[in-house]
C-alpha positions as CSV (number, residue, x, y, z in Angstrom):
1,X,123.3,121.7,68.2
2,X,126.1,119.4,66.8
3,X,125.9,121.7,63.0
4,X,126.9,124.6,65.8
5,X,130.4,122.9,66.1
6,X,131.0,120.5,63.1
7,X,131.0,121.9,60.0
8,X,130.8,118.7,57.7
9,X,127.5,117.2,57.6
10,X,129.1,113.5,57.2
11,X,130.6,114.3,61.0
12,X,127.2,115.4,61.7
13,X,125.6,112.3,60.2
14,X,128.1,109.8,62.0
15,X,127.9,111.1,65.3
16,X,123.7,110.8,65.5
17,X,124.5,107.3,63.6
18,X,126.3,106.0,66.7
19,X,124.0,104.2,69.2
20,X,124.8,107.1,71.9
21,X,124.0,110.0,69.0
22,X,121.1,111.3,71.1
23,X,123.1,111.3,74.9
24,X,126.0,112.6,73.1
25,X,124.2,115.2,71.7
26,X,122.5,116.1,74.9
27,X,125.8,116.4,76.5
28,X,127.1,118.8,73.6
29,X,124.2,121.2,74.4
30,X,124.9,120.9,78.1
31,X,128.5,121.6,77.2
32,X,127.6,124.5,75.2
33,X,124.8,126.0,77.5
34,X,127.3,126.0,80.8
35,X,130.3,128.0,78.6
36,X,132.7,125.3,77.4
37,X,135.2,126.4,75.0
38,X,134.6,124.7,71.3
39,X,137.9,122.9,71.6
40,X,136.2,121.0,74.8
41,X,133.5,119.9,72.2
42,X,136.3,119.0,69.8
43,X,138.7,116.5,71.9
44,X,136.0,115.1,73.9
45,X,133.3,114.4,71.3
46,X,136.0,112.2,69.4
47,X,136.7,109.9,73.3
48,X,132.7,109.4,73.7
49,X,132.5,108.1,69.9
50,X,135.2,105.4,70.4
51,X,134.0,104.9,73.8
52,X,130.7,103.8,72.4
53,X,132.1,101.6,70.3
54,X,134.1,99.8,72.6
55,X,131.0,99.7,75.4
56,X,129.0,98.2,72.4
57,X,131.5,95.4,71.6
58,X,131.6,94.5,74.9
59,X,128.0,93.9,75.6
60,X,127.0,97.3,76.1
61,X,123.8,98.1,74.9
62,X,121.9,100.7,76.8
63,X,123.1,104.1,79.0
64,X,123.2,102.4,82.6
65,X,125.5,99.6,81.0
66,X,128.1,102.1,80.4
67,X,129.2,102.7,83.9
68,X,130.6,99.5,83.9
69,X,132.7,99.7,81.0
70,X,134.9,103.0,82.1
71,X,138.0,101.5,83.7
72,X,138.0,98.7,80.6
73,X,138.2,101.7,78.6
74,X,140.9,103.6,80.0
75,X,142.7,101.0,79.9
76,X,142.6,99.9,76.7
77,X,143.1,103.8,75.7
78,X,146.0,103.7,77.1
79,X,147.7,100.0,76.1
80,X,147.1,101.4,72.6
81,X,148.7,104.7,73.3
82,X,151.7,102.9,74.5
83,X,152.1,101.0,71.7
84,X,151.7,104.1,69.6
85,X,154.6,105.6,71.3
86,X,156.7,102.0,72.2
87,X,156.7,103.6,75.7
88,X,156.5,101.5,79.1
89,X,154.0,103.8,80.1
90,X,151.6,106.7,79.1
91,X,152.6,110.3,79.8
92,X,151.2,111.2,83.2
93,X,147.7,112.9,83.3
94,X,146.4,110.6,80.4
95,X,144.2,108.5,82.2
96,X,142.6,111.4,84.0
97,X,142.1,112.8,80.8
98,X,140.3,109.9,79.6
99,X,138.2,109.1,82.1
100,X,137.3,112.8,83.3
101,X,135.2,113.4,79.6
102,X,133.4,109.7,80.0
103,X,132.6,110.6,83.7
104,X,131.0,113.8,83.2
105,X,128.8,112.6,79.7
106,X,127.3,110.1,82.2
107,X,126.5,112.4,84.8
108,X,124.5,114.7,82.1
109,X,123.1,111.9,80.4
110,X,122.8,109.2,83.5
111,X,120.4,110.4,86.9
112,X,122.2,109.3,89.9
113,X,125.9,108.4,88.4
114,X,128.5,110.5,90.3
115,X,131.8,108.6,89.4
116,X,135.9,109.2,91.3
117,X,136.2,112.8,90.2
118,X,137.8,114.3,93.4
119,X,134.7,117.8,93.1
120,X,132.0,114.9,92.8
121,X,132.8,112.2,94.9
122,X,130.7,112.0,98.0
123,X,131.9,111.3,101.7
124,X,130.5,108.5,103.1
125,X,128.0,109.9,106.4
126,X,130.1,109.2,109.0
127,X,128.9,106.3,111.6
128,X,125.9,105.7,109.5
129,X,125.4,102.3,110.7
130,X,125.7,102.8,114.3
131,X,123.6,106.3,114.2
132,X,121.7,106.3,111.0
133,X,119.4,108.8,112.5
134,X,121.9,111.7,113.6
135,X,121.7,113.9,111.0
136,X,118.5,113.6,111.0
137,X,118.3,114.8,114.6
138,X,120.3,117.6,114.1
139,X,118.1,119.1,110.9
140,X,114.7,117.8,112.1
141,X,115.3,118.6,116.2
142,X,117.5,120.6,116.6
143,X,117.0,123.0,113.5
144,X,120.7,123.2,112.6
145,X,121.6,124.7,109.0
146,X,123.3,123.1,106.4
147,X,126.8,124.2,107.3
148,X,126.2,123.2,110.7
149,X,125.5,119.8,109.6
150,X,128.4,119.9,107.7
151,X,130.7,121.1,110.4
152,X,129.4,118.3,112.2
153,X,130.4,116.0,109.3
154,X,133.7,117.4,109.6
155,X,134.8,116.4,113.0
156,X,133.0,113.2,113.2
157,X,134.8,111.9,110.1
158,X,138.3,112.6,112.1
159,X,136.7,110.9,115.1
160,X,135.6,108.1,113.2
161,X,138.9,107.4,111.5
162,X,140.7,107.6,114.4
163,X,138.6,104.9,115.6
164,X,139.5,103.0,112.5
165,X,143.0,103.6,113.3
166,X,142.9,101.9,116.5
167,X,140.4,99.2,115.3
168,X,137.7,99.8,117.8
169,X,134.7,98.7,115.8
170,X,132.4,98.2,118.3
171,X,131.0,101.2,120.2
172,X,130.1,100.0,123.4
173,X,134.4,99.6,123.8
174,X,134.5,103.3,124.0
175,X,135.8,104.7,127.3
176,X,137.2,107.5,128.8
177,X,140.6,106.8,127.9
178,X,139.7,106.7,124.1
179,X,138.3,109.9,124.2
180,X,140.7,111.2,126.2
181,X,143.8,109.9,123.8
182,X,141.6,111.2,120.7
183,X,141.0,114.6,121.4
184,X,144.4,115.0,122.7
185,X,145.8,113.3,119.6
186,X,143.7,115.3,117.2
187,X,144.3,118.9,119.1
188,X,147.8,119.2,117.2
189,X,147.6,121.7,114.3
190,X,144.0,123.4,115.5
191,X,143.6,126.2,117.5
192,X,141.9,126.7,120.5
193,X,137.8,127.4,119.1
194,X,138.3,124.7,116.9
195,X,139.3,121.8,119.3
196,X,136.0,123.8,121.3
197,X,134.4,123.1,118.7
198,X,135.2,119.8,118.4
199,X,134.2,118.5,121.7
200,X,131.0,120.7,121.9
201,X,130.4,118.2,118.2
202,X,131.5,115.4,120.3
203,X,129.3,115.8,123.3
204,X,126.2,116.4,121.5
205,X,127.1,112.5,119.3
206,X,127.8,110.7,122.5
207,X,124.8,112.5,124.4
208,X,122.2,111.3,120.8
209,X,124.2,107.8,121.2
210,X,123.3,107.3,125.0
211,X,119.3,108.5,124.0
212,X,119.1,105.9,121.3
213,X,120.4,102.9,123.7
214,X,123.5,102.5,121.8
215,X,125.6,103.3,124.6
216,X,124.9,102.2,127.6
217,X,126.8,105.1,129.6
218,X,126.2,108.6,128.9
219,X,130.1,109.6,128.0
220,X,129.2,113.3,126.8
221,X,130.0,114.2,130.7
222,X,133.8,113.0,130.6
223,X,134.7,115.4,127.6
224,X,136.5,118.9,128.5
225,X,137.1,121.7,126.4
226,X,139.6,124.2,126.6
227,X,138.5,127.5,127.8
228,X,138.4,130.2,125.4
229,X,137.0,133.6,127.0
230,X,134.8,135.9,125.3
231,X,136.5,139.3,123.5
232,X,139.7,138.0,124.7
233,X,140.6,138.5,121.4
234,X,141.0,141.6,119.2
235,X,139.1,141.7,115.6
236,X,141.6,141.9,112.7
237,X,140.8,144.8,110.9
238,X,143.5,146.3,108.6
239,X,143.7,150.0,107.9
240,X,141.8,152.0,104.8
241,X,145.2,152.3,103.3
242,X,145.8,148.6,103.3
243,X,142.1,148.4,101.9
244,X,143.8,151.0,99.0
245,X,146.5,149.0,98.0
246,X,144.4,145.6,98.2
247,X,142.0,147.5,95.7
248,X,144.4,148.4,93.5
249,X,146.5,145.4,93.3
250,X,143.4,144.1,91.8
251,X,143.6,143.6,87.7
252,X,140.6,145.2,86.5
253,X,141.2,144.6,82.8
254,X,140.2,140.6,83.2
255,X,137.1,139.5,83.9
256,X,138.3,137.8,87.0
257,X,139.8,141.7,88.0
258,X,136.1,143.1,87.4
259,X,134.6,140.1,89.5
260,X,136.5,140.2,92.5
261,X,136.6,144.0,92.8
262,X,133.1,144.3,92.9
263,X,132.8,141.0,95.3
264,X,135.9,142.8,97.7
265,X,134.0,146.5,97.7
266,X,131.1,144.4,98.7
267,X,133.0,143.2,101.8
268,X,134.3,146.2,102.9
269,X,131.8,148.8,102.1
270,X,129.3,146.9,104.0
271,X,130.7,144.1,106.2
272,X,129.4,141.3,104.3
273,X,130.0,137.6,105.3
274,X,131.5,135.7,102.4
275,X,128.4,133.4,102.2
276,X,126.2,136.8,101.8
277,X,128.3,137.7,98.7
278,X,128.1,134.9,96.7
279,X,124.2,134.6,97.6
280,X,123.5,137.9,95.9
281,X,121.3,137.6,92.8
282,X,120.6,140.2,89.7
283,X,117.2,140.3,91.4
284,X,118.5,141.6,94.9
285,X,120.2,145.4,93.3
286,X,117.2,147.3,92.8
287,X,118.7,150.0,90.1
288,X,116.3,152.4,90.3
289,X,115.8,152.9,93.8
290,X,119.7,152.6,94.0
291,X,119.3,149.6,96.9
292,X,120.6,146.8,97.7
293,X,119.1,143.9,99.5
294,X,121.2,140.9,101.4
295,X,118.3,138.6,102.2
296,X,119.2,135.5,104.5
297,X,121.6,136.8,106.7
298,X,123.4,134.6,109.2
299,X,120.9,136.0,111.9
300,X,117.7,134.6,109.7
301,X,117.1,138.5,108.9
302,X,117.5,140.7,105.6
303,X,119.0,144.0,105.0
304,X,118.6,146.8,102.6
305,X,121.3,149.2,102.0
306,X,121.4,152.3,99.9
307,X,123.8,151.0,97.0
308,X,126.7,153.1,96.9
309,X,127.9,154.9,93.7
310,X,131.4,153.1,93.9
311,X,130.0,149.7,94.2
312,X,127.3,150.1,91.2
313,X,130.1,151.4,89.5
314,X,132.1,148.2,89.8
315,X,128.8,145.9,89.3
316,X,127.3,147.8,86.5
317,X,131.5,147.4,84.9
318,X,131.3,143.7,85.6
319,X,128.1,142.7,84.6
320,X,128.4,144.8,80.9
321,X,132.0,143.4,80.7
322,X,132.9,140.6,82.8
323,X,130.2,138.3,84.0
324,X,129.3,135.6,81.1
325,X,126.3,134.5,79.3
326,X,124.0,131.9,81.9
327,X,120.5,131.7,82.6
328,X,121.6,131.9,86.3
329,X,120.3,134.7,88.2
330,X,123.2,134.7,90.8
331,X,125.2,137.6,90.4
332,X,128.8,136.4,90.6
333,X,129.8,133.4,88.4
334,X,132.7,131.2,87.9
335,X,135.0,132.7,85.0
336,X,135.5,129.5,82.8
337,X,133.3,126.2,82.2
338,X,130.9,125.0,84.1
339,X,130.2,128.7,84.5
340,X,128.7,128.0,87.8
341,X,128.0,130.3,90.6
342,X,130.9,131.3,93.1
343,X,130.8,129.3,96.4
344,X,131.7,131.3,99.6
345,X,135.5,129.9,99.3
346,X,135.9,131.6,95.7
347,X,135.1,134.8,97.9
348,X,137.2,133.9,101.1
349,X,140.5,133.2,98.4
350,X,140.2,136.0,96.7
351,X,140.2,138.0,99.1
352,X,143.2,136.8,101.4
353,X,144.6,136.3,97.6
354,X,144.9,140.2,97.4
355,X,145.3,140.9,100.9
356,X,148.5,138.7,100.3
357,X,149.2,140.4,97.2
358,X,149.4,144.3,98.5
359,X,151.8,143.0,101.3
360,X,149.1,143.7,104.0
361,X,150.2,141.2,107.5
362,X,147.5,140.2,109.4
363,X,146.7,136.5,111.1
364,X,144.2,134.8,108.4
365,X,144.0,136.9,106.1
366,X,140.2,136.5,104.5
367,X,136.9,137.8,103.9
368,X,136.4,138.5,108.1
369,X,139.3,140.9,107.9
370,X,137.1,143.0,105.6
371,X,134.6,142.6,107.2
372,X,136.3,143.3,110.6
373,X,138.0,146.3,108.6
374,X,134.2,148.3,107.7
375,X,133.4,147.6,111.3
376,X,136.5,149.6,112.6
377,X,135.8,152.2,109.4
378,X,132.0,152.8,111.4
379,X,133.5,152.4,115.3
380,X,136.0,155.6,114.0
381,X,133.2,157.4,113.0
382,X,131.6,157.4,116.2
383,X,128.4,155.2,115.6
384,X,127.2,153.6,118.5
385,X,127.9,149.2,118.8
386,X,123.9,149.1,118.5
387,X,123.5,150.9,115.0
388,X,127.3,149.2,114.0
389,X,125.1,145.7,114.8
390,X,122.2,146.4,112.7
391,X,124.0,147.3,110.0
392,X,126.3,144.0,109.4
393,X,123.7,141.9,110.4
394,X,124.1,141.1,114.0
395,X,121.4,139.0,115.9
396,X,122.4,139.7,119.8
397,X,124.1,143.1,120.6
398,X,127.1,140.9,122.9
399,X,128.4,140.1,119.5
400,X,129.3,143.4,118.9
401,X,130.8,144.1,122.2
402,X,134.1,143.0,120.8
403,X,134.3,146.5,118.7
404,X,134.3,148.5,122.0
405,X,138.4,147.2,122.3
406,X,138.9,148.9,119.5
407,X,137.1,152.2,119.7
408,X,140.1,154.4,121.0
409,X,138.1,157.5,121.8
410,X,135.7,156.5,123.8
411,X,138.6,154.2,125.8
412,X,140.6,157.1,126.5
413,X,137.4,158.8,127.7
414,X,136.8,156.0,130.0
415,X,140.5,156.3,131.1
416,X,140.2,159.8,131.3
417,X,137.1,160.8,132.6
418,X,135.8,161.5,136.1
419,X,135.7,157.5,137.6
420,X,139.8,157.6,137.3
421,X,139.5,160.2,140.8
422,X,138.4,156.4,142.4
423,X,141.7,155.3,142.2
């Protein structure tokens, strides 16, 4: 792999000389096989070589040793830099640059090593002394998802640090009062469903806290959430000739235009979630029967859908010239190294990006507005909420029953029809 990017054999020769030759090569391969540019393989072979070196004159003399060496290594990178440059400082940035290459050859070459990058550092579980077993509950008893769990992470981390903020370390100190003063505190800046959420997050911890004996009062009880009724609000569709102009605002002669076009004619030609999208795989478009299959839906169910000429279109453009070179069999892919699949945020942005972009208003602008936009595109054609819920994927037919608000037609029937003689 290394006579791929270094043309002179002595570079060659030195590089598997060195006492990390094998790791670094291994790294060079993973750098190669996830898309990286050969100028990555350039500027950060060079760091790992006189990182070596350094690790080994300082006692270093196998892989897990090297962890230990990182921050003397930065900062001896950069006390020679400044006396390269008679500068009080190094330009900012440097030391990121430094330590980012070292960082990620250990995570390829060393199991288990995650290091201070910002995308790989893990969050502590929050209150995983007092309730060690929570999380646990919550998968193995109560059957919550993944993203549940982590929505549950979410809040309990602000509820935990406000309870570092007032230095209550002990839990059987919590009272009313506390709760009280935190969710009041906390409910600036959230909406209403979110500070619901929160309590409802809060309740079930407090109620798993009184079953375990570490409180000695169930507190779940004392916790009120603000209402927030049913359909009271409206969906926020846009109209098709928003959907136009957010189509072609898109730049379709980059490989990120191909990619999101396809990914936003997904959303809105058949109302899929943003975590459906970037699910997809090259094995769920079946070409020849011209179908489409979305398996694990939100509802635990999959759907097939005929795959419509406009979308192949778009997929067939971005997979011949957009999507790059991976073993990966998901279809949408990051753009530039690691050439990773798209997460369900990539497809959330983008979207409200070009939503933004064409000028189109509407409150949180996102993947949901798409999808809220095919809904209304099917409740104008007269469908019934039954065959509408079927076909994005609902599991109860009352989560539909918000479309009726916007079916005009059969509204000004209602208005219209015989029961207005009753009044």
């Amino acid at each position: 792999m290394l006579e791929r990017f270094f043309v002179r054999p002595t570079t060659v020769d030195r590089i598997r000389g060195s006492w990390l030759g094998k790791p670094i090569e291994q790294y060079v391969s993973w750098l190669a096989e996830h898309g990286y540019a050969e100028r990555n393989v350039f500027s950060r072979v060079p760091i790992l070589m006189q990182f070596g070196e350094f690790a080994w004159l300082h006692g270093a003399r196998t892989v897990p040793d090297l962890p230990a060496q990182i921050d003397p290594f930065v900062a001896h990178w950069l006390a020679r830099q400044d006396d390269r440059r008679h500068m009080g400082s190094a330009r900012p940035g440097l030391r990121k640059e430094i330590r980012g290459p070292v960082e990620q050859f250990l995570r390829v070459v060393l199991p288990g090593f995650i290091g201070r990058g910002r995308s790989h550092r893990k969050k502590a579980v929050p209150f995983a002394a007092v309730a060690p077993g929570f999380f646990e509950y919550l998968r193995e008893e109560r059957g919550l998802r993944g993203t549940s769990i982590d929505h549950y992470c979410h809040h309990l981390h602000a509820f935990e640090s406000y309870l570092q903020s007032i230095r209550l370390e002990d839990l059987d100190a919590l009272s009313v009062v506390v709760l009280s003063s935190f969710v009041t505190q906390t409910s600036q800046g959230i909406g209403k469903t979110s500070l619901r959420d929160r309590c409802g997050v809060l309740r079930v911890f407090l109620r798993y806290l009184h079953r375990e004996g570490r409180l000695a009062r169930d507190l779940s009880c004392t916790i009120e959430a603000p209402q927030v009724r049913r359909l009271s609000s409206i969906p926020r569709s846009v109209t098709w000739d928003e959907v136009r102009r957010m189509l072609e605002a898109v730049d379709r002669r980059t490989v990120v235009g191909r990619r999101d076009y396809a990914m936003l004619l997904l959303l809105v030609t058949y109302g899929l979630r943003a975590r459906e999208v970037a699910a997809l795989t090259l094995d769920d478009i079946d070409w020849r029967s011209e179908r489409l299959r979305v398996p694990e839906r939100k509802a635990g169910h999959s759907t097939a859908f005929p795959l419509s000429p406009i979308v192949g279109a778009a997929i067939v453009d971005y997979l011949q010239q957009g999507r790059p070179t991976t073993s990966d069999r998901h279809l949408f892919c990051r753009v530039v190294a690691p050439l990773t699949p798209v997460t369900y945020n990539v497809v959330g942005c983008q979207a409200a990006r070009y939503l933004r972009k064409a000028g189109v208003v509407v409150p949180r602008p996102g993947s949901h507005t798409l999808r809220h936009t095919c809904v209304q595109r099917l409740v104008d054609a007269g469908l019934s909420l039954k065959v509408i819920g079927d076909y994005i994927g609902h599991r109860r037919p009352s989560s539909t029953q918000i479309y009726s608000k916007v079916d005009i037609e059969t509204l000004r029937e209602v208005a219209c029809g015989p029961g207005e003689e009753v009044l």
